[in-house]
N, C-alpha and C positions, 0 to 999 in steps of 0.2 A: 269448471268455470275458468275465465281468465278473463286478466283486467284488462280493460277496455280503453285505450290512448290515456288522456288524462283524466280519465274515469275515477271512481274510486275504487279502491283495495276489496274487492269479492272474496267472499268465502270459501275455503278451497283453494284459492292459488297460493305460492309459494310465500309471496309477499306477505298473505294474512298469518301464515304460520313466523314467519319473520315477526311480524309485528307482535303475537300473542306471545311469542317467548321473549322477546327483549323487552315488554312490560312488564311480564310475570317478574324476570330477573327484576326489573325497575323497583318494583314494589317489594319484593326477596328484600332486595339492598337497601332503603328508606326505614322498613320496619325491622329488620337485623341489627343497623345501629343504634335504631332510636332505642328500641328497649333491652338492649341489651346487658346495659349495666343493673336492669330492677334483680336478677336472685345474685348478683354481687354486694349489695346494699348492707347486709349485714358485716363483710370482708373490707369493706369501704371504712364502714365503723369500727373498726377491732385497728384499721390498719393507720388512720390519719385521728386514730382516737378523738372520734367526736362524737355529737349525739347522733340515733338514727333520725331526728328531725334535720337536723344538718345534711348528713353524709348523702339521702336522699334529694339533695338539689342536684345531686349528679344525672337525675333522672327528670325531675320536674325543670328544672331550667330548659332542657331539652324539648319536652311539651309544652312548655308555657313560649319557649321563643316560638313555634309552631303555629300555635292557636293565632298567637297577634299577625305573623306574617303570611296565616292562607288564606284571609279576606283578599289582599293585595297581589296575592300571586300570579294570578292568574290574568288579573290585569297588566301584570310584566311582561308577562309573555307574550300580549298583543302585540308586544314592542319591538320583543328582543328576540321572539319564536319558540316556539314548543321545542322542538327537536332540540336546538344548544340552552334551552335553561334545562331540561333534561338531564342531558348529559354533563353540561358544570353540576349539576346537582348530583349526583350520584361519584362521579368521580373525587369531588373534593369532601363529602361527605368521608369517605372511603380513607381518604389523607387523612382528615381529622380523626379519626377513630384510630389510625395507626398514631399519631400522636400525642394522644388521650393515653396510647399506653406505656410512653414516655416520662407522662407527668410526677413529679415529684411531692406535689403541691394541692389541695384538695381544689383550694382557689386559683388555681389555673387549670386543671381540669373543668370547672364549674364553669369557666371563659369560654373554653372548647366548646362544652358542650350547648350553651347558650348558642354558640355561633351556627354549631351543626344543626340543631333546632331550625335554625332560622333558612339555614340555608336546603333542608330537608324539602320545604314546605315549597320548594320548586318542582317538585312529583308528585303527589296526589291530586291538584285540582285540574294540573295540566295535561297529566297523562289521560284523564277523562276527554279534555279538548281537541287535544290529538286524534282519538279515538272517534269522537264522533264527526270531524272535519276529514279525516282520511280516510274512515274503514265506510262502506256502502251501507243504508239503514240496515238490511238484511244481518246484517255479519258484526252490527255493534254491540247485541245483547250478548254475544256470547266469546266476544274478546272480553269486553266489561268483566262477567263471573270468571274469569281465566287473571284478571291483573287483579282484582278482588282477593281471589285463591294467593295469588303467590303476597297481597298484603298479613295475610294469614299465614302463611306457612313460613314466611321471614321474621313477623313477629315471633312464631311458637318457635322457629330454629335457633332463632337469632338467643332466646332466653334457653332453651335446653342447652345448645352445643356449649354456649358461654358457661353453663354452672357444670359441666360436664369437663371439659377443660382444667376447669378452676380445680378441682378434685385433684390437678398433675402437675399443673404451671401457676405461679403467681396470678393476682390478676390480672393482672399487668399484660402477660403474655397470655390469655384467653382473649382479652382485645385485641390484642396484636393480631391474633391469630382472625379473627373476624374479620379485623381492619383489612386484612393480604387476602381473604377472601374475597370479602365486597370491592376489593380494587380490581380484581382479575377480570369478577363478574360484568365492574365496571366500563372494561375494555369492551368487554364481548356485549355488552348493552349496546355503545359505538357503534360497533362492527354492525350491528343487527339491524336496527332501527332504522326503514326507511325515510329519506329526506321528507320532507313535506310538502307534498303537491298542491293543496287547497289552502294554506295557510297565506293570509292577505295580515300586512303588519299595519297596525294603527297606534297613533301617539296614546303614548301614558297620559291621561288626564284624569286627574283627581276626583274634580268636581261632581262629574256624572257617577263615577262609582259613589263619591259620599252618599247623594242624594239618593241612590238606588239601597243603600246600603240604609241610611235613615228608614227610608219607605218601610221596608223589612221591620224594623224595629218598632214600627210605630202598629205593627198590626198584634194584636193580643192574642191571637192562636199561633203565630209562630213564636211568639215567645213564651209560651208554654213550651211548645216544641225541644227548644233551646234551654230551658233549665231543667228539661225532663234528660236531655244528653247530660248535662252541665253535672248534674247530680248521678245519675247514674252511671258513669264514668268515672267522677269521684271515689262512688262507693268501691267498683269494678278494682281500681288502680290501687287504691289504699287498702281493701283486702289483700292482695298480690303481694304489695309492697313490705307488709309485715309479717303475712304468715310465714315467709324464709324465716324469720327471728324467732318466731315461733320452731321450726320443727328443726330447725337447728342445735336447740335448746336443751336442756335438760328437762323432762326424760327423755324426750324422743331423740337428740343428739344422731341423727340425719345426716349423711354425707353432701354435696351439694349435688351429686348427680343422683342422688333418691331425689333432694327436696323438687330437683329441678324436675321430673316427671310427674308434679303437680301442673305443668302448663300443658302436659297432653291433654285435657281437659278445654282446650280450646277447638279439638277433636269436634269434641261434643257440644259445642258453641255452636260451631258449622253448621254440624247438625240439623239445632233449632233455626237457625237461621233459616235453613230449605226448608222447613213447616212452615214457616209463619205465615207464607201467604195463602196456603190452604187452609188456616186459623182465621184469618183476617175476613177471607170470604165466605167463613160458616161464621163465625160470632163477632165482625165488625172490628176497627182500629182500637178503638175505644177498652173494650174484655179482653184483644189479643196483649195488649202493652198494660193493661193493669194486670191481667195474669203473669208476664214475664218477670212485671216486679213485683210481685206476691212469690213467685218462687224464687228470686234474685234473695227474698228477706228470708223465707224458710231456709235457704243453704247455707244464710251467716248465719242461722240462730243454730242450726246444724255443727258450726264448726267451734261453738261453745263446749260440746261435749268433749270428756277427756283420752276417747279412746284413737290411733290415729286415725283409725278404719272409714270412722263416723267424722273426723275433720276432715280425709280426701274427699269422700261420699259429698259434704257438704258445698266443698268450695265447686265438685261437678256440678252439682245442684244450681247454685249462685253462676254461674260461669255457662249455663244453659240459658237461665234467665234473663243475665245479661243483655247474651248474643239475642235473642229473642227481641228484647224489649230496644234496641239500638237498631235491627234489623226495621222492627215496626215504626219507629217513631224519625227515624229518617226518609224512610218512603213519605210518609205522612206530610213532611217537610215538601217534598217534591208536588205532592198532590195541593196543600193550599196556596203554593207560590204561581200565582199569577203570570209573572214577568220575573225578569233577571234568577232563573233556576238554580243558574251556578252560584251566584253568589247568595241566595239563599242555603243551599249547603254552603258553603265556605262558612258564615255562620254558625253554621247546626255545628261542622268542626269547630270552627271555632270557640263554642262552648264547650264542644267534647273536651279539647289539650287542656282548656283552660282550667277546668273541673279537674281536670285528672293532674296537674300541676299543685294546683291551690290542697286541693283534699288531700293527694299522695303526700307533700312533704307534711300538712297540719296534722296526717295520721300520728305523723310519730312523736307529738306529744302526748298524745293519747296513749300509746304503746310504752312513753317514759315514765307517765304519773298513773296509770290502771292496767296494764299488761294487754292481752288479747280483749278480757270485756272492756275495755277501752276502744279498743280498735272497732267491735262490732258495732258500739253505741255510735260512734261516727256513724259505722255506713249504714246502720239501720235509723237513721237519721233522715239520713241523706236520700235514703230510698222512700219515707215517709213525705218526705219533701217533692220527691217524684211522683206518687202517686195520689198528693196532694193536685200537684200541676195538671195531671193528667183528666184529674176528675173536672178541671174548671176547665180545660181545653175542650170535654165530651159536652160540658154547659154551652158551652159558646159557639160550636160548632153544629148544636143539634139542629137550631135553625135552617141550617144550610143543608144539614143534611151530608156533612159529611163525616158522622163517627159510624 
């Protein structure tokens, strides 16, 4: 195939291969910095001697400035353009992480990382916009699972390379080293990324997003939707967050590149992820996403036990489930939203950061006054509280006929 004057981006020409790898990089480098710092957390603590309630805003201020700024994102970019909020976004991301590893100071890294939060949250809603103004219908669904894939693989790299590093360099210099990464990449994102041929700029105006954004909230099945991410995200993040404290610990005294091959397990996230929708159309939204968090709570009642075998086993288990139950309950998002799509996900994110913010850093009083059953009683909590949501969403929705 080949692209056709000011046609769109066809499948098979040179430009779509362009485009699927400078997202994929896009997404590498957005979820590389952001969670980078979670299996340092415990080194954070030993090193600026604070609580792990504390030392963990190095992580949640990052998802928390996220959550508030990807409602609005994407309405910036009507303004200022896909392609250069892009590109500032990744490139200055990229700074900031090199100078996060500078910091001296817990509370000036917390600044940073509050900033790069915010500034992060210029990539995810837009690179979907791009995606479907530029690429031909044919050729969207499977740029889409290709920048998806690479939010996946930056996340899981971004936390392996970092506690793998960490085993040889300060932590200091494991960011650093991330940060010279994601900049390089950030070049070659540049280089890559077609200008934008279909993209028409319209003023920033407030008013119409508030009232699109009300509308959303005023409906009572997307806000189940929204505290079903909210929570189980939560749970997702605040596991992750402490079990490094855990298998760091005595007895199990873990190196950080053992503890860190606990996030291959997002492997098997992916996984479920490619079931669901073959689940979904044998046993409805409804059984797919209460089974994901039925086995999201089986893997932390799993990680109760004392042997490590049966805590890895566990957090795979929980981290299938997850993937699973976020997988389902985001489509679902898409299926009841009538109008303004995008910013009904932006949303659904935006309950995800916020959840994983709020619950990641409250974990660790849990982990300072009860140890690990501390920590599960949060997220077996917080998963009760999902499958709470879920069940009044399956009430409210049967009418219509769509669980």
């Amino acid at each position: 195939m080949t692209d056709r004057g000011e046609g769109r981006i066809e499948q098979g020409t040179l430009l779509f291969h362009r485009v699927n790898l400078a997202l994929f990089i896009a997404g590498f480098i957005t979820f590389s910095t952001l969670y980078d710092f979670q299996p340092l957390l415990p080194v954070l603590v030993a090193d600026f001697n604070v609580t792990p309630a504390f030392g963990s805003l190095a992580l949640s201020v990052a998802t928390g400035a996220l959550a508030v700024t990807l409602p609005v994102s994407g309405s910036i970019s009507d303004a200022l353009g896909r392609r250069p909020m892009m590109m500032i976004a990744v490139v200055v991301t990229s700074l900031l992480a090199l100078a996060s590893a500078l910091c001296r100071s817990l509370e000036l890294l917390i600044v940073l990382r509050l900033v790069q939060g915010a500034v992060l949250a210029g990539v995810p809603a837009v690179a979907m916009a791009y995606l479907n103004e530029e690429l031909a219908p044919g050729a969207v669904g499977r740029a889409m699972g290709l920048y998806i894939a690479g939010n996946a693989i930056g996340g899981m790299t971004g936390r392996i390379l970092t506690a793998w590093i960490a085993d040889y360099l300060p932590w200091r210099g494991a960011i650093g080293c991330i940060g010279g990464l994601s900049l390089a990449l950030a070049l070659l994102f540049i280089l890559l990324i077609p200008a934008s041929r279909h993209f028409r700029s319209t003023p920033f105006r407030l008013l119409p997003l508030s009232r699109s954004l009300v509308g959303h909230l005023a409906r009572p099945q997307l806000l189940c939707l929204f505290a079903v991410s909210f929570t189980g995200m939560g749970a997702f993040v605040t596991l992750y967050n402490y079990v490094t404290f855990r298998l760091l610990a005595p007895p199990y005294l873990m190196s950080q590149s053992q503890v860190a091959l606990i996030f291959v397990s997002y492997a098997l996230g992916a996984f479920g992820s490619g079931m669901m929708g073959g689940l979904v159309e044998r046993f409805g939204r409804r059984a797919a996403l209460l089974g994901s968090l039925l086995v999201m709570a089986s893997g932390g009642c799993l990680t109760l036990l004392a042997p490590a075998a049966a805590i890895i086993a566990g957090i795979a288990l929980f981290t299938l489930g997850f993937f699973g139950a976020h997988t389902v309950a985001s489509t679902w998002v898409g299926f009841l939203a009538t109008s303004s799509r995008a910013q009904a996900s932006s949303l659904y994110l935006f309950a995800y950061y916020l959840g994983s913010s709020i619950s990641g850093t409250g974990g660790g009083f849990f982990w300072s006054s009860w140890g690990w059953p501390g920590v599960i009683l949060l997220v077996l909590t917080l998963i009760c509280a999902a499958l709470a949501a879920t069940l009044l969403l399956a009430k409210l929705s049967r009418p219509a006929g769509s669980s």
